[in-house]
C-alpha positions in Angstrom: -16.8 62.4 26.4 -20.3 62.2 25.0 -18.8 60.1 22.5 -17.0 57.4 24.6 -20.3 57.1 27.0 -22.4 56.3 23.7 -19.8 53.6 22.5 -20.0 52.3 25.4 -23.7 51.9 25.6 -23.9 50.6 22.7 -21.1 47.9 23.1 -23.1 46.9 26.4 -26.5 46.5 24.3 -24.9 44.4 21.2 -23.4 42.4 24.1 -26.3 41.6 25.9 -28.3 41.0 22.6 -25.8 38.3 22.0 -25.8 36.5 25.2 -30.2 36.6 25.3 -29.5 35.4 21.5 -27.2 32.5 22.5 -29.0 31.6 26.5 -32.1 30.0 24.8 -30.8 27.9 22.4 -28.3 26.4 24.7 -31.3 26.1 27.5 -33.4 24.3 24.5 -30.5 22.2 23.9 -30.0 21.1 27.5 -33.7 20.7 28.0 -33.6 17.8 25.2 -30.8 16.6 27.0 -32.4 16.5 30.6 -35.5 15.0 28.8 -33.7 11.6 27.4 -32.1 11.2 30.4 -35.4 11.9 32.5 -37.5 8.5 30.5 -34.2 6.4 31.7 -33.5 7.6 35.0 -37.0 7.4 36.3 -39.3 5.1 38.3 -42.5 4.5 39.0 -45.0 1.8 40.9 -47.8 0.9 42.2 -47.6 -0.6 45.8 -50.8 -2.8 47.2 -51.6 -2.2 50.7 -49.7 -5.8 51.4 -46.4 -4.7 50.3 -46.5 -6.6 46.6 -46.2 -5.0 43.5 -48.9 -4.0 41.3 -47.2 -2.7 38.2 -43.8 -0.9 38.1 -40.9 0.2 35.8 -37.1 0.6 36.9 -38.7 -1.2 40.4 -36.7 -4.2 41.1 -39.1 -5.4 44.0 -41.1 -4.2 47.3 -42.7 -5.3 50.2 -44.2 -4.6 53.5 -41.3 -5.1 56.5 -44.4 -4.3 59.0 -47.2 -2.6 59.8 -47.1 0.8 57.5 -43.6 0.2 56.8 -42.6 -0.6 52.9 -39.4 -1.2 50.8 -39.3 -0.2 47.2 -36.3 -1.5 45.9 -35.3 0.4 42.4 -32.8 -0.2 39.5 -29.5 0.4 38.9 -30.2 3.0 36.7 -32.4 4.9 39.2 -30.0 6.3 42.0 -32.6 6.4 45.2 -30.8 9.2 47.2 -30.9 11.4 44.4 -33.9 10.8 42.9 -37.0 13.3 43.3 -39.3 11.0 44.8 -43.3 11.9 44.8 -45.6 9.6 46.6 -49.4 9.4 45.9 -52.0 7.9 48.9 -54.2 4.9 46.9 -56.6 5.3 50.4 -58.2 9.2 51.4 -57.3 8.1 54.8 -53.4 7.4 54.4 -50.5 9.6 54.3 -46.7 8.0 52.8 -43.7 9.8 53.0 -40.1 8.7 52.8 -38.6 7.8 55.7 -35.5 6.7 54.1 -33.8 7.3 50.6 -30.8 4.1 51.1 -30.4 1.3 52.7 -32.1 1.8 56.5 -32.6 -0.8 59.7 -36.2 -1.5 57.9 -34.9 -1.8 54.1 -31.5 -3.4 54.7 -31.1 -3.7 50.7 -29.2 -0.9 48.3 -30.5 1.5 46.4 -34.0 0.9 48.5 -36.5 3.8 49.7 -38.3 3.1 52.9 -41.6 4.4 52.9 -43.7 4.9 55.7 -47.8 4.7 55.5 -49.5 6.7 58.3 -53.4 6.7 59.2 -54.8 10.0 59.2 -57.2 9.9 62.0 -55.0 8.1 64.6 -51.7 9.2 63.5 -50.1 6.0 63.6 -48.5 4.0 61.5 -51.1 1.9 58.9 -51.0 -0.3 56.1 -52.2 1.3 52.8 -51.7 1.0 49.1 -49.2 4.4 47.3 -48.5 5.5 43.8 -44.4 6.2 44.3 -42.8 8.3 41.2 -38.7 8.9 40.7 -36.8 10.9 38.6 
């Protein structure tokens, strides 16, 4: 009995020693993976408070539809509903979010996000400038 409990423990421990052995190098692998796939599956621009773009990559084109209300239109290669999308204020007093990841009644074009700009102290919607980031 004393026996079988041991050979048992032990076959449990070798097995788990194997599987913690094998788990990093496949997560190291897949990490390298994620990472060439992150540089070409990502996007990022600078929007001006008028809607134009200041500098971008994988950004096809954006603009202001109206007053705190702007378009970023992104690559094919970027897919906008699945993207994780971070959005940086260029103005202390403005706050962006996404209001929509596809096309929307504002952004009527694929693959677009809509982004709306609101001002801090009023609560309403504002123009001002963002930093938008997707991967």
């Amino acid at each position: 009995m004393l026996r079988r409990t041991v050979s048992g423990a032990f076959a449990l421990t070798v097995a788990g020693l194997i599987t913690a052995a094998a788990s990093p190098a496949h997560a190291e692998s897949r990490a390298a993976q994620t990472r060439a796939a992150t540089y070409y599956d990502s996007a990022a621009a600078i929007i001006n408070a008028d809607g134009s773009l200041n500098n971008g990559v994988n950004v096809v084109k954006s603009w202001r539809a109206s007053t705190g209300r702007y378009c970023v239109q992104l690559d094919s290669s970027v897919s906008a509903p699945y993207a994780l999308i971070q959005l940086t204020p260029r103005d202390a007093r403005r706050l962006p979010h996404i209001a929509y990841r596809n096309p929307s009644s504002t952004c009527s074009r694929h693959n677009t996000i809509t982004v709306h700009v609101y001002d801090t102290n009023t609560g309403h919607l504002a123009n001002g400038g963002f930093d938008l980031l997707a991967l």
